[in-house]
Residue, then its C-alpha position, 0 to 999 in steps of 0.5 A: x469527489x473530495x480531498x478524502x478521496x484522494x487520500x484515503x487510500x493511504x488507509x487501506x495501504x498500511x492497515x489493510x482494512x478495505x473491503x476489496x482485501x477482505x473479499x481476496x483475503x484467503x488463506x491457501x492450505x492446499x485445501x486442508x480446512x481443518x487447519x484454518x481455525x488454529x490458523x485463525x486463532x493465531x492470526x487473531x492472536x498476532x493482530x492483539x499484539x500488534x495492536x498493543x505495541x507502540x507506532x512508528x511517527x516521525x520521519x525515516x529515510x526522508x519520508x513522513x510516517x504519521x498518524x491522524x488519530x487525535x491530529x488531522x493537521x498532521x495529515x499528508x500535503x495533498x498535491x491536490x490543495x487549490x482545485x476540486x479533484x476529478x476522475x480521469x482516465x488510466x490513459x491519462x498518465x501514459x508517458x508521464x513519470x505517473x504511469x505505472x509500468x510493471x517489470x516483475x509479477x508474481x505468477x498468476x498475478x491477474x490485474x483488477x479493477x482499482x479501489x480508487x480511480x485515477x485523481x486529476x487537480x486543476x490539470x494534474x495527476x494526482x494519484x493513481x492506482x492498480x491492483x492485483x490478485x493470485x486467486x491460487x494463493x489467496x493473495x493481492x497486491x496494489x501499486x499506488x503513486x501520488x503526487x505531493x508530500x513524501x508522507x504516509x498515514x500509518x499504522x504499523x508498530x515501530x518494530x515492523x518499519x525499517x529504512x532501505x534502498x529499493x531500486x536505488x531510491x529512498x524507501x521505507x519497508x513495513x514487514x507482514x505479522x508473518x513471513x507469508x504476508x499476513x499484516x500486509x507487506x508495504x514498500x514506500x519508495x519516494x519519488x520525484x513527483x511524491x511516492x510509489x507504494x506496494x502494499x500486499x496481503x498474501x505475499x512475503x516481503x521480499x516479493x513485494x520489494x521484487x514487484x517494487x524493484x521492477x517498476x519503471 
């Protein structure tokens, strides 16, 4: 493993552009399919937009939105900086501030295997992930807690990032391109150890800052 590994995946939480939600990324219409292709072409359309409009780089809410495009010296300060990253075990980070315990799920939430294994440096959990589906809805959701710099690589327009509070913790919030969650709804919590993020396709922004909020 390498560096990359540990922090691609802040990729795929803003963006949305792994392989595993595309697989999952289904538009429920209660079978109607003839409603899928204006569906489509307005999700298309929303996508242009999207692409178009200026992106949110700097700081908000203490936390570090940034962009590598052009400046991979502004990429996050990896906990992972003197050693070689190495897989280990979930159960690794039981009892630690790491460990993700869920609170809240939305019904028929079923738990998958991640995208991206737990991450040890030189003794240290660096990152660790679990992820989610609801196949009746098309939707999925993941969970991720790093260790290191309170920053995110993003790429959501400036219009969609807002500053909060979730569960008395600093957070930044990205709103979906639509209220359902198409564009993916991202909660950004900082952390003692670094940052929790709950990023989800399929879900309104209000359900993800719940899962967010039930975290222990």
């Amino acid at each position: 493993m390498t560096k990359r590994l540990v922090l691609g995946v802040f990729l795929a939480v803003v963006v949305g552009v792994g392989s595993f939600f595309v697989a999952y990324q289904l538009w429920p219409n209660g079978g109607q399919t003839e409603a899928q292709p204006d569906i489509m072409a307005e999700r298309d359309r929303l996508t242009q937009e999207e692409a178009a409009k200026p992106r949110f780089e700097g700081v908000m809410n203490g936390i570090r939105l940034y962009s590598t495009d052009g400046d991979p010296a502004a990429e996050r300060k990896s906990a992972c900086t003197d050693a070689n990253p190495e897989g280990i075990a979930m159960s690794a980070v039981v009892g630690t501030p790491m460990e993700i315990i869920v609170t809240y799920l939305p019904p028929g939430a079923e738990e998958v295997a991640p995208m991206w294994p737990t991450v040890a440096c030189g003794g240290t959990v660096a990152s660790v992930e679990r992820d989610w589906v609801i196949r009746d809805r098309g939707s999925n959701f993941l969970i991720i807690r790093y260790q290191g710099e309170e920053a995110i690589d993003s790429s959501a327009s400036a219009d969609r990032v807002s500053a909060a509070t979730v569960g008395g913790k600093r957070a930044v919030l990205v709103k979906p391109l639509t209220p359902d969650g198409f564009g993916r709804s991202t909660v950004i919590v900082a952390e003692d150890f670094g940052l929790t993020i709950v990023s989800a396709s399929g879900l309104s922004l209000e359900e993800t800052i719940k899962i967010a909020e039930g975290l222990k």
